[in-house]
C-alpha positions as CSV (number, residue, x, y, z in Angstrom):
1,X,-11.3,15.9,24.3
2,X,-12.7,12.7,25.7
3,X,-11.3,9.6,24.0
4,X,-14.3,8.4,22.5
5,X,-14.7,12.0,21.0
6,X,-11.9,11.3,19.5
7,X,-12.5,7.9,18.0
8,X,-15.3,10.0,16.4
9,X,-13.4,12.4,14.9
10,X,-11.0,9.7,13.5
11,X,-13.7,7.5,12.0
12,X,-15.4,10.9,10.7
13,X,-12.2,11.3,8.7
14,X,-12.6,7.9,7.7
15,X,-15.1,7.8,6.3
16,X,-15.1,10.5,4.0
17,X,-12.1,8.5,2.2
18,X,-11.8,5.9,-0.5
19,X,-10.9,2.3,0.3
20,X,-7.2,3.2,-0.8
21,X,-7.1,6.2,1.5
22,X,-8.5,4.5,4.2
23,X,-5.6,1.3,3.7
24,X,-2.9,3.8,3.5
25,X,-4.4,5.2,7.0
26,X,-4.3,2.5,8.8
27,X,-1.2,1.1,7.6
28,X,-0.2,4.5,9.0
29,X,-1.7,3.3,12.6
30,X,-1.1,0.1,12.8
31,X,2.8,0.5,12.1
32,X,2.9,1.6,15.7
33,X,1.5,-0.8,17.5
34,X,3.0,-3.5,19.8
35,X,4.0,-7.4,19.4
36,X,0.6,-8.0,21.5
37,X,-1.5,-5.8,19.6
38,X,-0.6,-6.5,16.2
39,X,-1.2,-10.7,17.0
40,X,-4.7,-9.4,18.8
41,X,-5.7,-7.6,15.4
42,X,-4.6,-10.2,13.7
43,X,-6.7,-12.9,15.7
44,X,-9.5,-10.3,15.0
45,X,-9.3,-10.0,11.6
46,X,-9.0,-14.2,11.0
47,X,-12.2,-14.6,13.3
48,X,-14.3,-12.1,11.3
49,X,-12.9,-13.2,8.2
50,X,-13.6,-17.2,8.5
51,X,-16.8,-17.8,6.6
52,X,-16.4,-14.9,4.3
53,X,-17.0,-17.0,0.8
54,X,-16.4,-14.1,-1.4
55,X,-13.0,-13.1,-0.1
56,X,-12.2,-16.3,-0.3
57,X,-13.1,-16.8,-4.1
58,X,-11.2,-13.2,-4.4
59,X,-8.2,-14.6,-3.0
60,X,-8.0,-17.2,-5.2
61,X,-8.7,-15.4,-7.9
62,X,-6.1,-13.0,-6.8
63,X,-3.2,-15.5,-6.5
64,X,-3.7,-17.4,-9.3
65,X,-1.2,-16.3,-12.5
66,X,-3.6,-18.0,-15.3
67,X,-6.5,-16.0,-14.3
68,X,-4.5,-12.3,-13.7
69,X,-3.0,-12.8,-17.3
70,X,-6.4,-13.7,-18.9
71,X,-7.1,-10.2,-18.2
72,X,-4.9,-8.9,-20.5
73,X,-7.9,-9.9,-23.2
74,X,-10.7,-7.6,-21.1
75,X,-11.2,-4.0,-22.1
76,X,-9.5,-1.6,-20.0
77,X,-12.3,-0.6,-17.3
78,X,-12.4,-3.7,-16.4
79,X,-8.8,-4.9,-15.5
80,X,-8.4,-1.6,-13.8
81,X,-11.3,-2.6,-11.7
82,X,-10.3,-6.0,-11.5
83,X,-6.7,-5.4,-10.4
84,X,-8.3,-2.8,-7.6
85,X,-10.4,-5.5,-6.5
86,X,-7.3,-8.3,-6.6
87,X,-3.9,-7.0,-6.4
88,X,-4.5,-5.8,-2.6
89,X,-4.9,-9.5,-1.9
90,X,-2.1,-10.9,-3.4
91,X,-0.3,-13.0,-1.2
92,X,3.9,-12.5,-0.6
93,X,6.4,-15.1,-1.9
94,X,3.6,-15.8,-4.7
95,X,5.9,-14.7,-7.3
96,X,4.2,-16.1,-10.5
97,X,1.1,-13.9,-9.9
98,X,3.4,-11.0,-8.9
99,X,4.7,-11.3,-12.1
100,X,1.4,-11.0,-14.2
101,X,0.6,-7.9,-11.7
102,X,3.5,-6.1,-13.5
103,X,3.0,-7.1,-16.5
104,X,-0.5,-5.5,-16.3
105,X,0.5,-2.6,-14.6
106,X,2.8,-0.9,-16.9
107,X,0.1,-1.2,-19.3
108,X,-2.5,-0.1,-17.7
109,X,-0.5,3.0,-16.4
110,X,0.3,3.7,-19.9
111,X,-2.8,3.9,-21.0
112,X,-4.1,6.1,-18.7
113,X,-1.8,8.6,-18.8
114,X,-1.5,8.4,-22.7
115,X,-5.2,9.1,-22.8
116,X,-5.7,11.3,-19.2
117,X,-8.0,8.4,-17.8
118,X,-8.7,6.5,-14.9
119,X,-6.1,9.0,-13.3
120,X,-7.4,8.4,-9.7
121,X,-7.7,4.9,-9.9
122,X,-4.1,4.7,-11.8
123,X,-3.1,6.7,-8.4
124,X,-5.1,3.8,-6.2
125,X,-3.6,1.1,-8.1
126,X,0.8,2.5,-7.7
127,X,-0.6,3.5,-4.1
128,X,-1.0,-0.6,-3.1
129,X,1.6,-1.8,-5.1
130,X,4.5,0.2,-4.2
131,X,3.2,-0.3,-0.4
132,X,2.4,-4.0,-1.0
133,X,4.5,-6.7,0.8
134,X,5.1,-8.8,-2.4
135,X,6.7,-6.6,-4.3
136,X,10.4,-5.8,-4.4
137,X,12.6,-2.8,-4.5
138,X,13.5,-3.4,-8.1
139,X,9.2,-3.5,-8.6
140,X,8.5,-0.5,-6.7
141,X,11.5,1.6,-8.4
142,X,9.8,1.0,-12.1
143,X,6.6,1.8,-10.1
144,X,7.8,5.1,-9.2
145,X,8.9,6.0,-12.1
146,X,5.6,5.4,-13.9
147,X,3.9,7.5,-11.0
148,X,6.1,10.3,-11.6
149,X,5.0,9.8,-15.3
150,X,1.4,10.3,-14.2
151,X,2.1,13.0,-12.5
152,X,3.9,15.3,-15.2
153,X,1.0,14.3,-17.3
154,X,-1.7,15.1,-14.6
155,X,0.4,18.9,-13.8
156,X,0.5,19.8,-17.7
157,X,-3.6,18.5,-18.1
158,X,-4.8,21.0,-14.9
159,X,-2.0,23.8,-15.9
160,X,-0.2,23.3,-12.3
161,X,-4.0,24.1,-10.4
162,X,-4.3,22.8,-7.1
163,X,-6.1,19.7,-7.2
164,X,-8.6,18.0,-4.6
165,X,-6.2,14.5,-5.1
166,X,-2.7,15.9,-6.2
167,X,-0.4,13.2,-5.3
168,X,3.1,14.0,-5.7
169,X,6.4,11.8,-5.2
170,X,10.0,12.8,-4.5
171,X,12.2,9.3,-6.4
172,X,15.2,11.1,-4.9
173,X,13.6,10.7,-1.6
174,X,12.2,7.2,-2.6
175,X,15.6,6.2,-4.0
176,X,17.1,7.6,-0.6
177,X,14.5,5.2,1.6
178,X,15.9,2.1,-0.8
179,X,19.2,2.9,0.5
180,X,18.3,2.7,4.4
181,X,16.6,-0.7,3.7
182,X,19.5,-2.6,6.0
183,X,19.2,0.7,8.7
184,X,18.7,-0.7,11.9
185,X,15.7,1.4,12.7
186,X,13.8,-1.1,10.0
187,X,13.1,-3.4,12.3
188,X,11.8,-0.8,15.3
189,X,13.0,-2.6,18.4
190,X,11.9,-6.0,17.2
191,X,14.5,-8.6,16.9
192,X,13.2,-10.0,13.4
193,X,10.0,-10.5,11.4
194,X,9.0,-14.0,13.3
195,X,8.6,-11.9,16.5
196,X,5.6,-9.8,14.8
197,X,3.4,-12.7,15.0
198,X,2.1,-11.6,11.6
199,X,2.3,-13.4,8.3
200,X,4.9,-15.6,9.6
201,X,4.1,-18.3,6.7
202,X,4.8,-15.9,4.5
203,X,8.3,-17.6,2.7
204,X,9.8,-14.2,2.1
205,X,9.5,-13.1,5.4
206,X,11.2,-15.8,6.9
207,X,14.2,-14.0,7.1
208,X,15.6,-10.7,8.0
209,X,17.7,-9.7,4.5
210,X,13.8,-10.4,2.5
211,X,12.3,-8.5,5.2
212,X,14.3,-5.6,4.9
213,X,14.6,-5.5,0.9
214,X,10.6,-5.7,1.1
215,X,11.0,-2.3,3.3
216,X,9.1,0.8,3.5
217,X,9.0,3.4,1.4
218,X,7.4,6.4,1.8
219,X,6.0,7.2,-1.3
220,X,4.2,11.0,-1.5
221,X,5.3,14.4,0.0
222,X,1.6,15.2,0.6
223,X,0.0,14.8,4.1
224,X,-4.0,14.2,3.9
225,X,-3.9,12.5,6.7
226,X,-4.5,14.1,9.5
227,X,-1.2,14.7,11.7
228,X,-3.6,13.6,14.9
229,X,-3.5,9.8,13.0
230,X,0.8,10.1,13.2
231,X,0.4,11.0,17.2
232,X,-2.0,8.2,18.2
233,X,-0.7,4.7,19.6
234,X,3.3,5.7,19.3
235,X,4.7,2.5,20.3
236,X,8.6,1.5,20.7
237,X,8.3,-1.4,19.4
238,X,6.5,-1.3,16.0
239,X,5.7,-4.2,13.1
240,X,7.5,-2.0,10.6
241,X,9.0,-4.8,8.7
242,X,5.6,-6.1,7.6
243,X,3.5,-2.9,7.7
244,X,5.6,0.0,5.4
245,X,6.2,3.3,6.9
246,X,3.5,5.3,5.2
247,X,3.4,8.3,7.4
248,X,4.5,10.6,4.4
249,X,2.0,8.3,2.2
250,X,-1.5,9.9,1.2
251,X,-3.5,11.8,-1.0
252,X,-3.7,15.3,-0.5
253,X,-6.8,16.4,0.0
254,X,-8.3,19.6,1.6
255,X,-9.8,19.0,4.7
């Protein structure tokens, strides 16, 4: 198969996931690329992204604490929508706003599962969080709890049926990836996070140690990603320390 056959294949897949899918997909890719690559993308990614006003009002909106914990008085539709929309683009080492992102969280989880709604978007919503930069082991253990919560109440609504989005997570295995966080395949041949070229204003990246305890989990035994997307681009020398090793992360889906 010619290369550009292949492209079409991948973006075919693509496209026929949501926006989480799609993140979790290329965090999947993009863990595997080089130094020079990753600083490309990123040059990439800044040029198309100057004069977007809207993201830039998101961001804000995103990072500031007062406005994330003003949405504690909106109905629930709307902060789960809102957090979709806001938590992806909550900036690392902001650790006020962090903190009214898990405040709301637990909440919204709760409710969900206490009333079997919003389930996929409950799913979206642990998905970027316990993948997200910002957060911290301590963060994305409660966070795994609460998504083994939504499972068990997802299994005993559907009677154990296979479902078209049936995320499932081992802790013991997440709880085992905590432990490797200081491993020294963490940093994937790169001598620390300031060689990525990435994020490297970000405070808690600075150093190795905050690297590492903002590791990478993997978070779900499923695989809907196709295993073509874990053979493409293998690379040496990968940014794992800012882009989480989501190979085992998806939602599995029949394809």
């Amino acid at each position: 198969m010619m290369f550009r056959d292949q492209v079409g294949v991948l973006a075919g897949w693509f496209k026929g996931w949501n926006e989480c899918e799609q993140t979790v997909a290329l965090l999947s890719l993009l863990k595997r690329v080089s130094q020079t690559q990753a600083r490309f993308l990123q040059l990439c990614l800044e040029h198309s992204l100057a004069d977007c006003a809207e993201l830039h009002v998101l961001e804000g909106e995103a990072n500031s604490p007062g406005i994330i914990n003003q949405w504690q008085q909106e109905s629930k539709d709307k902060v789960i929508s809102l957090l979709l929309t806001h938590l992806p683009l909550l900036k690392p080492g902001n650790l006020d706003a962090k903190v009214e992102y898990m405040k709301l969280l637990p909440k919204i989880l709760a409710h969900s599962i206490e009333h079997n709604q919003h389930i996929e978007e409950s799913r979206q919503l642990l998905s970027y969080a316990l993948i997200h930069p910002a957060t911290s082991l301590e963060d994305r253990s409660a966070l795994a709890m609460w998504l083994n919560h939504l499972e068990d109440r997802t299994s005993t609504s559907f009677g154990g049926q296979n479902r078209g989005r049936s995320d499932s997570v081992d802790y013991g295995q997440t709880h085992y990836y905590h432990q490797r966080q200081n491993s020294d395949d963490k940093l994937n041949g790169w001598q620390n996070s300031r060689d990525s070229g990435i994020c490297i204003n970000a405070p808690n990246w600075q150093d190795k140690s905050l690297g590492c305890e903002n590791g990478h989990v993997p978070l779900y035994s499923s695989s809907s990603v196709p295993t073509t997307i874990n053979t493409i681009g293998t690379s040496t020398k990968c940014c794992s320390v800012l882009w989480p090793d989501v190979s085992a992360v998806a939602f599995s889906r029949s394809i």
